[in-house]
C-alpha positions, 0 to 999 in steps of 0.5 A: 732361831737360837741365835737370833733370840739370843741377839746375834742380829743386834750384834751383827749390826754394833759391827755395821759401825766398824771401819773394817771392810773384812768384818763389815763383809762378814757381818753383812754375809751374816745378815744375808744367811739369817735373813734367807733362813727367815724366808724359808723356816720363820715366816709369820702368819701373814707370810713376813720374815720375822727376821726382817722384823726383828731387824726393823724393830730394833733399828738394824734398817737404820744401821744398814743405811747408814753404811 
């Protein structure tokens, strides 16, 4: 959690521009960990991954789609 407040998500996504495979692989690799950390330890009251909003708010989706 202390990391994603202090915007290691935004930072993995600035990587997401990049054309290098081996950092694209590590940084996805890294968005999968926080995300699946999300699902089971930081779930909202309605039961979504608050990292999966922190990703959409801050237009991570986008970036993500783009590659």
């Amino acid at each position: 959690m202390q990391l994603v407040e202090k915007g290691i998500i935004q930072s993995l996504s600035l990587i997401f521009k990049v054309n290098d495979v081996k950092m694209l692989a590590v940084a996805l690799e890294g968005i999968d960990n926080i995300l699946e950390c999300g699902d089971k330890h930081f779930l909202d009251a309605d039961g979504e991954n608050k990292f999966s909003q922190i990703m959409e708010t801050d237009g991570c989706i986008d970036d993500l789609e783009n590659l």
